[in-house]
N, C-alpha and C positions, 0 to 999 in steps of 0.2 A: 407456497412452501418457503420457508426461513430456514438460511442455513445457521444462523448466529441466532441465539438466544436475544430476542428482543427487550424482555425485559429485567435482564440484568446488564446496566451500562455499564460494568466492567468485563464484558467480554466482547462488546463493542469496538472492535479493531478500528483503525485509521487507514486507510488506503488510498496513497498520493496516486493518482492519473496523470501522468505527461504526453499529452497527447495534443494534435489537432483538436478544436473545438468551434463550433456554433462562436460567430456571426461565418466564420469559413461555409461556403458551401461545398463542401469538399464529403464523397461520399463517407470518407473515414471520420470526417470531423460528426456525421450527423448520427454515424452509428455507436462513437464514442458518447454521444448526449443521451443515445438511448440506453447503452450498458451504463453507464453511472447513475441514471435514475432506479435502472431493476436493482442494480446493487446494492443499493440505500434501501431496498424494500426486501433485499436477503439479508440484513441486518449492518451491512456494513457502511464507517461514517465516511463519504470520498471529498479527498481535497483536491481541484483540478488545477493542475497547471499550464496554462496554455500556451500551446508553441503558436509563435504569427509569425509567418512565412512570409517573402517576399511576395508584396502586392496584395497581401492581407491586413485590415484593420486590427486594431486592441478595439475592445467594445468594453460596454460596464460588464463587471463580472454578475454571473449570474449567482442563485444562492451555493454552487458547489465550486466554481471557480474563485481561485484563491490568490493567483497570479498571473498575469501575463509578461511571457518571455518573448523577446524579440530572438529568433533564430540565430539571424546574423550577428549578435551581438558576439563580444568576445567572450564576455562573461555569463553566456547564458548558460554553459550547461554549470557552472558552481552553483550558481544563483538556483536552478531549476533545481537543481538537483538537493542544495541546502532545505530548501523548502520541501521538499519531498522525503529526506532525513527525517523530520520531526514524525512520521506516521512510523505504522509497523512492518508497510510492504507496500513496495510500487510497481506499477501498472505502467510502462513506458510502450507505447503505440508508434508506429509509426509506419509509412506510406512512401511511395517510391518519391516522392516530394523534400521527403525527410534525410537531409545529409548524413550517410551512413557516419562521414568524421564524425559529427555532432553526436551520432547517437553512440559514436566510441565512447566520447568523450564526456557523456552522462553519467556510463555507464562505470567509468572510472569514479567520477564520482559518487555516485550513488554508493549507502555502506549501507540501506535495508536490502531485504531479498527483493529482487528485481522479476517480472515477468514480464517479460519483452513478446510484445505481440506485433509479426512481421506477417504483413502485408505482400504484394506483388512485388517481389524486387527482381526480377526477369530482366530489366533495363540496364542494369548495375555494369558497369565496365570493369574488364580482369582486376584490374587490381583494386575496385573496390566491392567484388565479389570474394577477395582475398581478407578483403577489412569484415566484411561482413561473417565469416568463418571467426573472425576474432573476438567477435563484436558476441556472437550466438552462446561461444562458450563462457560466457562475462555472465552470462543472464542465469540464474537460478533454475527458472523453468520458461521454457517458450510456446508461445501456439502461432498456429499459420492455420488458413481458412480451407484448404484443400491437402488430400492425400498425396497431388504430384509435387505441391511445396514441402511438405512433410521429408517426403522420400530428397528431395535434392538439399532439403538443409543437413538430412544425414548423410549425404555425398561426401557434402566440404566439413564434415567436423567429425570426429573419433567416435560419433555416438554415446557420450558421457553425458548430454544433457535431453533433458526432459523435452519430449515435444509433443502438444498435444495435437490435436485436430480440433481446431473449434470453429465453424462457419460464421461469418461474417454477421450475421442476425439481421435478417428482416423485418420490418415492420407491417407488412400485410399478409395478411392471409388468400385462401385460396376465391377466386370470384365465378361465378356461376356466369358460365355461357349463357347468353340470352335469346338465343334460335335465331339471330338476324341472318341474310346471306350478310359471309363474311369476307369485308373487303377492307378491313384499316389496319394499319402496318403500324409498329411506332418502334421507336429506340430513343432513348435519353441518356445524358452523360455527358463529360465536357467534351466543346468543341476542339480537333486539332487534328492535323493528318493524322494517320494512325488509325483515326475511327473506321474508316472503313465505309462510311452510309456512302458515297458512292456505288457500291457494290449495289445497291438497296434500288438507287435512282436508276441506273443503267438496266437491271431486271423491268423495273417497271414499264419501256416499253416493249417486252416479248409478253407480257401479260395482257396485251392489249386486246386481245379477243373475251375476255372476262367481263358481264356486264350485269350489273357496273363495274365501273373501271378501280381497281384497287388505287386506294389513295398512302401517301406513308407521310406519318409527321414526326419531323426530330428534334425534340426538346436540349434544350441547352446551352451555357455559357463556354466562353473562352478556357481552355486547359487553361489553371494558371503555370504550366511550365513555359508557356507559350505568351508572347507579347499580345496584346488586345488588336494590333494589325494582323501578326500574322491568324489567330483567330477570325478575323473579319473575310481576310485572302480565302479562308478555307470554307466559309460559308458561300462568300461569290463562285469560289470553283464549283461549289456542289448546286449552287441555284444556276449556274454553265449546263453544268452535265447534265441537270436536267431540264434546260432548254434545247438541246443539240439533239437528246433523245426524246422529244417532242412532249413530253410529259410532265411541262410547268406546272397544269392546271390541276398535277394531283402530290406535287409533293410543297409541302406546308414547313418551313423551318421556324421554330418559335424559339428569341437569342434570351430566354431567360431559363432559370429553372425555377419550377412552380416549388410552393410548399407542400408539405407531404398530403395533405387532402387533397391537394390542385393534382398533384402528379398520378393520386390514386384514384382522380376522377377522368384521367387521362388514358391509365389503364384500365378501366372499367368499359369504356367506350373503344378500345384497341382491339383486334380478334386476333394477331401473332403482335411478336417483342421478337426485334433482331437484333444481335449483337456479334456487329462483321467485321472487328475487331486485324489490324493487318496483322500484329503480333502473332508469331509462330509460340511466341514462348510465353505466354504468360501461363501464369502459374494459379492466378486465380483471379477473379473478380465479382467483385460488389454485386454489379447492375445485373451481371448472368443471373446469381443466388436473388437475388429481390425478384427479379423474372419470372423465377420457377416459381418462386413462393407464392404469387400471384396467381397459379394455376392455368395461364396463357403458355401454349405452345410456344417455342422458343427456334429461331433457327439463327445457326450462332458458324461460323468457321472456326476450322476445327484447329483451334489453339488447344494445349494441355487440358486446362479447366472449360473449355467446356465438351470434352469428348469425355472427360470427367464428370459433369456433371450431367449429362446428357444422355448417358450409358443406359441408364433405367425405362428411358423414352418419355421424356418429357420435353422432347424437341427434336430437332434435325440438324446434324453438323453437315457441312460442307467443305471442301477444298478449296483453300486459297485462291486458287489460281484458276479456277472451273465455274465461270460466269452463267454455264448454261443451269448447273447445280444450284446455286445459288434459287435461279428461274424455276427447279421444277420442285425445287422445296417450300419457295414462296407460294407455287399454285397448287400442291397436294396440300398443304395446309388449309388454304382458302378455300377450296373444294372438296375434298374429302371427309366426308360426314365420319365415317370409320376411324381416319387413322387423326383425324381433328380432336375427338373424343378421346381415344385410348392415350393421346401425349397430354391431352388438357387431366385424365384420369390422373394419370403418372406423374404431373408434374403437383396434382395438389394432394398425393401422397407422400411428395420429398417435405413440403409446405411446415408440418410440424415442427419437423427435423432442424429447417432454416429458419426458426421464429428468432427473434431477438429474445423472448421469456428462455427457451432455449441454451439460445445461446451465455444469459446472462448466469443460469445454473450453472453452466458446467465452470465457467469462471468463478462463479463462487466456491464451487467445490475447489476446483484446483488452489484457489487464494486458504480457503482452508485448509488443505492438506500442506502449503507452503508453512502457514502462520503454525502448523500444530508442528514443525521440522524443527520450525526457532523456538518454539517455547523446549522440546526434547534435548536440543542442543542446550539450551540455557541451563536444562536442570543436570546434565550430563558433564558439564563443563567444569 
């Protein structure tokens, strides 16, 4: 389905991208690579701008990358933002990574219609939970990827601007259980406290009467909020904790993150995906939504989004602080033929919903209903 008329090039809109991008392995940078390809195939031309982050390279641009901005710079948001001027509507992304100043001060500059797509910012400190209310009403129209971020951006702002619900878009579909007994655990994402997979390793020795022996492997690099030591720190703790709980010989940490075939060959081979996340608040995440999309039962603690996402039964939320829970959701999973089935059912009927094709619709849509506002005002004017 084409939302623009492809073959007349004068209704061929421009649509600047400021976002995270590919060579970043960052999950927003890879989801942003995906919505700009669909979008070029709903008719629209995208110029990308790319923000490098501290500890991220410039790379060659690719065929829709048009710039590379250095964040820290002082002049990045004119510069980003000039070049984002020349189309008829920008797409400004951003991630708890992304300096809420900076994206004030894009957004000052920016004079097309803006849709600012906000990410997890749960992290944010009062007073730039305060910038970011400022920052929401600047924007034209906004999406955030879950109903409890929706609800908390209308908290801090008058309710005068647009917000959609638009999920984050995955790239796989649902995978077909393969009747094995099932014993492999897995979770991916950057490394850094926070994650949680301790929770994951300390379970694994009450499961020890299970045979075989449940194995868990956790994919991934260094958070780049985080120095590549303290990264490294967080990996020896967790290869500790699961030496002290006896259970080396089943937990597997791999310091890279695969590409998107390596990772979907990772969860094909996987029978649960946990995400035991210490955040009370987050608001939403990436890795939960690609999870479900997967059709892999999911046990997740019970942060916002995923008691949110979770709700339908395509997994098992747990309490923080209830290690034993943790242990009896890991082994009803792995042994219950009944309730393994009805969440993997459940979870590869949310599947559609969270596609990246999905997802890149309903942004097209909204990008049209923005672009058909300014032609109405022009002719009104």
């Amino acid at each position: 389905m084409s939302v623009i008329d492809l073959t007349d090039p004068d209704q061929i809109p421009r649509v600047a991208m400021i976002t995270r991008f590919p060579p970043s392995e960052a999950g927003s940078a890879m989801a942003a690579l995906d919505l700009s390809r669909r979008l070029t195939q709903h008719g629209f031309a995208l110029e990308v701008v790319r923000l490098i982050l501290p500890g991220e390279a410039s790379a060659d641009a690719g065929a829709s990358v048009v710039m590379d901005v250095n964040a820290q710079w002082a002049m990045c948001p004119r510069v980003a933002a000039g070049r984002a001027n020349r189309c008829d509507i920008a797409v400004l992304q951003i991630d708890r990574h992304v300096p809420i100043q900076l994206v004030d001060e894009l957004l000052s500059e920016l004079e097309v219609p803006v849709v600012l797509s906000v990410d997890d910012m749960s992290s944010l400190e009062a007073e730039d939970t305060l910038l970011l209310a400022s920052v929401v009403m600047k924007a034209h129209a906004v999406v955030v990827p879950s109903e409890t971020a929706r609800r908390r951006l209308i908290a801090i702002t008058d309710g005068s601007v647009e917000i959609d619900l638009i999920p984050p878009g995955s790239p796989w579909r649902p995978l077909q259980p393969d009747g094995r007994v099932r014993r492999k655990i897995l979770s991916w994402g950057y490394l850094a406290p926070g994650m949680g997979a301790e929770r994951v390793i300390n379970s694994l020795a009450h499961l020890g009467g299970l045979d075989p022996k449940p194995r868990y492997r956790l994919i991934g690099v260094t958070d780049p909020g985080w120095t590549r030591q303290e990264g490294d720190a967080y990996r020896m703790y967790l290869l500790q904790e699961a030496e002290k709980s006896g259970v080396q010989d089943q937990v597997d940490i791999v310091p890279i993150l695969h590409s998107r075939r390596g990772l979907e060959q990772q969860i094909a081979r996987s029978d649960v995906i946990v995400v035991p996340y210490d955040s009370r608040e987050r608001a939403s995440s990436r890795i939960l939504a690609e999870a479900v999309s997967t059709g892999r039962p999911v046990v997740a603690t019970a942060f916002p989004a995923a008691i949110e996402m979770l709700s339908a039964g395509a997994g098992l939320t747990v309490d923080h602080d209830d290690p034993d829970a943790m242990t009896t959701a890991l082994k009803t999973l792995l042994t219950d033929d009944d309730v393994y089935l009805r969440a993997s059912r459940a979870a590869a009927t949310m599947s559609p919903k969270l596609s990246v094709d999905e997802t890149a619709l309903r942004y097209a849509l909204l990008l049209g209903r923005r672009l058909d506002d300014r032609r109405m005002s022009g002719i009104t004017s």
